[in-house]
C-alpha positions in Angstrom: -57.1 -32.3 -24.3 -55.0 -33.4 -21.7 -53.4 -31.6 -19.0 -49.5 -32.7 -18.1 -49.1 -35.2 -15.2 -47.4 -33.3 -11.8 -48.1 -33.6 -8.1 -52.1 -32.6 -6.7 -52.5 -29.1 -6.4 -55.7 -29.9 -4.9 -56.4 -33.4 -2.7 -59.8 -34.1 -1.2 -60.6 -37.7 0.6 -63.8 -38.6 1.4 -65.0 -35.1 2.2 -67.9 -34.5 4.1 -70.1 -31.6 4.7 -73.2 -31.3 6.9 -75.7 -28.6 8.0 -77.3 -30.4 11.3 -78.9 -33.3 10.2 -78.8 -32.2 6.4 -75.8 -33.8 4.0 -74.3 -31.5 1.6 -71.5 -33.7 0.6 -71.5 -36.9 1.5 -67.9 -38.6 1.2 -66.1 -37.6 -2.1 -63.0 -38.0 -3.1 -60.8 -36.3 -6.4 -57.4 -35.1 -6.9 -56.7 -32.0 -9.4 -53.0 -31.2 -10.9 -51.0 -28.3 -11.4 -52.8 -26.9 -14.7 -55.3 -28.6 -15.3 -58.9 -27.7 -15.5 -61.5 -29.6 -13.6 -65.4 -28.6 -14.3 -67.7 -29.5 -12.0 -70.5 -30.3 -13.9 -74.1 -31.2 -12.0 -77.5 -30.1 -11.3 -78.6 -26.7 -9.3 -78.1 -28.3 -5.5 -76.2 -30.7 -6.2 -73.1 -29.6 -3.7 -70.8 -27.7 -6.3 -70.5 -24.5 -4.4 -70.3 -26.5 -1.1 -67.1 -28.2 -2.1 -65.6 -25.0 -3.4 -66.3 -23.3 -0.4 -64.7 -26.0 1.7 -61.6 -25.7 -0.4 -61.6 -22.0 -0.4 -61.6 -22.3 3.2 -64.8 -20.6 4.1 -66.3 -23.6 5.1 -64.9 -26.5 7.6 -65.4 -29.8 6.8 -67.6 -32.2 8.9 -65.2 -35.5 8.1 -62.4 -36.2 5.9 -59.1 -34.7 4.6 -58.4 -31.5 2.0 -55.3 -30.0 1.1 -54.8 -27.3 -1.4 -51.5 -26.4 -2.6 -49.7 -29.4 -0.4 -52.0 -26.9 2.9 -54.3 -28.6 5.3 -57.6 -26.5 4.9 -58.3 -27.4 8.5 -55.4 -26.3 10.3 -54.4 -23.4 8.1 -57.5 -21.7 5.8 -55.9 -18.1 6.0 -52.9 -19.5 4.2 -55.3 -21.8 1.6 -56.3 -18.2 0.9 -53.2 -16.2 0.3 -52.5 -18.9 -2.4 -55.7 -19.0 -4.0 -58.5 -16.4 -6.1 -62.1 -17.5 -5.8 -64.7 -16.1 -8.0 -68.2 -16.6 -6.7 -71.4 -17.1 -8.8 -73.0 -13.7 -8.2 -70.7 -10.6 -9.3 -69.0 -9.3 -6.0 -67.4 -6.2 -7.2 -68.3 -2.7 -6.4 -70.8 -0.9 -8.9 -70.1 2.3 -8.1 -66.4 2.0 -8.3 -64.4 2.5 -12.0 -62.6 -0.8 -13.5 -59.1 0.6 -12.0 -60.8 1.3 -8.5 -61.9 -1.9 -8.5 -58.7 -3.5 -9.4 -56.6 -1.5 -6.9 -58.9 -2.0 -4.0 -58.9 -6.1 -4.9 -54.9 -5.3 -5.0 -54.8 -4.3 -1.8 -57.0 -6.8 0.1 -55.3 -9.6 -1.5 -52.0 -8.0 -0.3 -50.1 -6.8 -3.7 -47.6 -4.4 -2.8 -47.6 -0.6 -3.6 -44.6 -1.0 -6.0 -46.3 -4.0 -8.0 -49.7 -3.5 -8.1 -49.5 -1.0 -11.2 -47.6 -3.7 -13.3 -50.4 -6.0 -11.7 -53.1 -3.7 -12.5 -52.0 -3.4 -16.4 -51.9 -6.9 -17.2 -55.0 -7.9 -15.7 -56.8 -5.1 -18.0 -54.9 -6.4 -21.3 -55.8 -9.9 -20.1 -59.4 -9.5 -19.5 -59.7 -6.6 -22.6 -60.8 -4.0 -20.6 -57.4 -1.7 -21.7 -58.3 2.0 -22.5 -61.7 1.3 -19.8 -59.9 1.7 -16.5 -62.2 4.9 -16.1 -65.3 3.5 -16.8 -68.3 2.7 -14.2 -68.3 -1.3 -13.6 -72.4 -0.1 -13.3 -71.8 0.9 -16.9 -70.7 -2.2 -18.0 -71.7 -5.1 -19.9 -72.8 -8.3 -17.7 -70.0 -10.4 -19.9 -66.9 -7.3 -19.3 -67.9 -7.3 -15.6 -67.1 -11.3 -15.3 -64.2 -10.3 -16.7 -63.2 -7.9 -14.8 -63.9 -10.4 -11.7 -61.5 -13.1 -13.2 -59.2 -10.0 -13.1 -59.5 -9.0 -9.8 -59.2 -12.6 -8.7 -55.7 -13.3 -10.3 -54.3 -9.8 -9.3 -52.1 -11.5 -6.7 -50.9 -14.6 -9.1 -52.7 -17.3 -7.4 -52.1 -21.0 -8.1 -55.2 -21.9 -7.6 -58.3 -20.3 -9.1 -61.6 -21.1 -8.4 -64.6 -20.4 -10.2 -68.3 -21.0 -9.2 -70.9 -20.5 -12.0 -68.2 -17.4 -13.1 -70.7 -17.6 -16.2 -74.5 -17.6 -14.9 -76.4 -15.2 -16.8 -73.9 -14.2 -19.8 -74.5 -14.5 -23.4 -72.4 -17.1 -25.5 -70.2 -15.4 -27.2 -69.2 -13.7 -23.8 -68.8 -16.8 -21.9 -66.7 -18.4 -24.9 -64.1 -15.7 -24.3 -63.8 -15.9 -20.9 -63.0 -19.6 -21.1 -60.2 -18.8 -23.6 -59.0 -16.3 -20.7 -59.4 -19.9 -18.0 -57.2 -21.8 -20.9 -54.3 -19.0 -20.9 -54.2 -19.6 -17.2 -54.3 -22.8 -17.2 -51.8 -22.7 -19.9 -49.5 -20.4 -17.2 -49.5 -23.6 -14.5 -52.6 -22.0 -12.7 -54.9 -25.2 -11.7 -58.6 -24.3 -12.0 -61.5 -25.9 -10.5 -64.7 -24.5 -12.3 -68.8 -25.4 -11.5 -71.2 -25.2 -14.3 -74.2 -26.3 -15.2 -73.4 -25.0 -19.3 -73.0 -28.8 -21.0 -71.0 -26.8 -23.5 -68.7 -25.3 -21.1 -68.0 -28.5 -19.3 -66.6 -29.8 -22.9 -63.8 -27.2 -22.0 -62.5 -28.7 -19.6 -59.5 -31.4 -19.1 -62.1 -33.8 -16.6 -65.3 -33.1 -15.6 -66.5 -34.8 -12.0 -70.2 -35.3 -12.1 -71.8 -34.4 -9.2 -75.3 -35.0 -7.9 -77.5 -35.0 -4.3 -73.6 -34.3 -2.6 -71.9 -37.0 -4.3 -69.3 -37.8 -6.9 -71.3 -40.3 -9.6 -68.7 -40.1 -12.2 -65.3 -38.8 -13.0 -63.6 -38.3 -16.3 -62.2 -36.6 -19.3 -65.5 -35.2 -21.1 -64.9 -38.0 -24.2 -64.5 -40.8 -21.3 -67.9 -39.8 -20.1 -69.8 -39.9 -23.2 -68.8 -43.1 -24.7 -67.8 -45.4 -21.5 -70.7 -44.3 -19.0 -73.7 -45.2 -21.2 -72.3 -48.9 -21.1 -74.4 -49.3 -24.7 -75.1 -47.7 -28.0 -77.7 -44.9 -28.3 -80.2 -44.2 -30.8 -82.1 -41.6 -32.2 -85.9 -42.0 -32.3 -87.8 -40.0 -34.1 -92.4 -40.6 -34.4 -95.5 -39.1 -34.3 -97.4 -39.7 -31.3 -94.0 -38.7 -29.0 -95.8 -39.0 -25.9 -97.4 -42.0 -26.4 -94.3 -43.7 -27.9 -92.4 -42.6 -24.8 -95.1 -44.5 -22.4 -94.5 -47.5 -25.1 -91.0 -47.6 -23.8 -91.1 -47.6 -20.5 -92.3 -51.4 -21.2 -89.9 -52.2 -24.1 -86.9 -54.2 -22.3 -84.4 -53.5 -24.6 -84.4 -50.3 -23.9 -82.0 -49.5 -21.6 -83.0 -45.5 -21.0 -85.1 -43.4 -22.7 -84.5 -39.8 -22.2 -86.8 -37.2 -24.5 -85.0 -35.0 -26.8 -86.5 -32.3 -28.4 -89.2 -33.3 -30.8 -87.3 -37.1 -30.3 -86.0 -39.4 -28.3 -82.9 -40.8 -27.4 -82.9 -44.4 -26.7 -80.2 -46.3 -25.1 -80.0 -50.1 -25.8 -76.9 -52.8 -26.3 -76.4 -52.9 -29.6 -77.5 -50.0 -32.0 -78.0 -52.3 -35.3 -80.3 -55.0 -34.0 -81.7 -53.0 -30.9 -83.3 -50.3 -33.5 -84.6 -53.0 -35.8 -86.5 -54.5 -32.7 -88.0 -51.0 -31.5 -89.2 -49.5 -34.9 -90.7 -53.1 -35.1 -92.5 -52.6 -31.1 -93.3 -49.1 -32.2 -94.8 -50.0 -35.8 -97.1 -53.2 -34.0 -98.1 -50.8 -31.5 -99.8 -48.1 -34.1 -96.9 -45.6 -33.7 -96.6 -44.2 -37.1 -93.5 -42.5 -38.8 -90.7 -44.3 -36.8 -87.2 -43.2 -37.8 -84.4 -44.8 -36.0 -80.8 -43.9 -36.6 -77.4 -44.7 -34.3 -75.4 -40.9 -32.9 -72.9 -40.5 -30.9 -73.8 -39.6 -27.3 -73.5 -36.2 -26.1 -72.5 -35.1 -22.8 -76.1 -34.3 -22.1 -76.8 -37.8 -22.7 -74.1 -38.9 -20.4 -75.5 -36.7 -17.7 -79.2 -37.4 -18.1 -78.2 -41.1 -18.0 -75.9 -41.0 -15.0 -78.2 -38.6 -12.8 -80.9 -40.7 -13.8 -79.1 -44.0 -12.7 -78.7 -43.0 -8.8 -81.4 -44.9 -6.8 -82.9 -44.4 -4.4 -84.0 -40.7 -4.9 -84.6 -40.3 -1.7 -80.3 -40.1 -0.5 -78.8 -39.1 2.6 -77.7 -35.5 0.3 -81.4 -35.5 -1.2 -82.4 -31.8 -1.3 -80.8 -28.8 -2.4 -77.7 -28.0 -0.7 -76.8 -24.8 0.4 
């Protein structure tokens, strides 16, 4: 999927973000478009919910430049934040409240007027399915209705940007499938939507993905530009008895580019698939590894991210830790 070309609704150059002597971000740089959907994809601590938090305005920037919706986040945050709905990673909403209590006291703090909050109120129940359950205890509600409810309450004010933080963590699949058809209708609307995850499945939604790991950007690109031009080389399946020992085999094979355990298999990245499998069932077999079955796949995103994470040397990185 591609989303259409139009001017950045979101521009961030060489953003940085520190906590004393600690770097959170350390000097990224991406541009999003008017509806399109860009996943952040990356490891828990990895600086996801830092960036967001920037570009909500909630957080200031230690160096570089941001501007969501054509608005200097520096200068003017309480404007970022008329134009934009931000869904955090733990629910927010009030328990105790019912669905339509909820939804009108969102209304109101995001400034929807008396005469069009009820229109606003009606279509963000039909939109997140929750029509005919206005009356209903958000406490009495299923984890995946009450993210939905939150994706309600954060578009009641017809943002153009939304932003999403883990807006999944903790829901069952079939819930979290619907909710990112809900993110495509926006999207579909001209609503630009910057979403973290850590789901690989859920990144595959998304129009790009930016790759994010220790505070910095390691890779950005639609999720089929990923898996087949990051690797650099061909990946194989590798299947044995004696897994373990097989693995510690590889570590000294030099064909083998990585080598990242799968499973009950390996997945083996080398130049060339044909002639690189030949030469490691032929390693494995001389060095008493029974039951070696090597076949070329596809990579998955997984693979791209296992391989790209892996990749960043040294571990020990001005962002290493786990950012706030």
């Amino acid at each position: 999927m591609s989303a259409p070309l139009a001017d950045p609704e979101i521009e961030v150059e060489r953003l940085e973000k520190r906590f004393g002597r600690f770097v959170a971000v350390a000097g990224i740089s991406f541009t999003v478009r008017k509806g399109e959907i860009l996943g952040f994809l990356g490891p828990n601590g990895a600086g996801k919910s830092t960036v967001i938090r920037v570009l909500c305005g909630l957080l200031k920037p230690s160096a570089g430049r941001v501007r969501v919706a054509g608005i200097d986040v520096v200068r003017d945050p309480e404007a970022v934040r008329q134009r934009i709905g931000y869904m955090s990673q733990k629910f927010s909403l009030y328990p105790d409240l019912t669905v339509a209590e909820n939804l009108r006291f969102f209304g109101r703090v995001y400034g929807v007027s008396n005469g069009a909050l009820p229109g606003r109120m009606r279509f963000a129940l039909e939109m997140a399915g929750l029509a005919g359950r206005a009356d209903a205890l958000v406490s009495e509600l299923a984890s995946g209705w009450k993210q939905r409810l939150a994706l309600a309450c954060a578009i009641l004010h017809e943002p153009d940007i939304l932003f999403l933080d883990e807006p999944t963590s903790g829901v069952d699949p079939l819930s979290r499938r619907r909710f990112w058809d809900l993110i495509h209708e926006l999207a579909a609307g001209g609503v630009t939507v910057l979403v973290s995850t850590h789901h690989m499945d859920e990144a595959e939604y998304c129009n790009r993905i930016a790759l994010i790991d220790r505070g910095r950007l390691i890779a950005l690109g639609s999720p089929s530009e990923l898996k087949h031009r990051s690797l650099g080389g061909e990946l194989l399946l590798v299947e044995c008895g004696a897994l373990g020992r097989a693995l510690d085999l590889l570590a000294g094979f030099v064909p083998a580019r990585d080598v990242a355990v799968f499973g009950n298999a390996m997945h083996v990245l080398v130049d060339e698939a044909e002639a690189g499998g030949r030469e490691l069932a032929a390693f494995l077999n001389a060095h008493g590894v029974e039951g070696v079955r090597v076949a070329r796949i596809d990579p998955s995103l997984e693979d791209a991210f296992v391989h790209l994470v892996g990749a960043q040397s040294p571990r020990s990185t001005p962002a290493a830790g786990a950012a706030p």
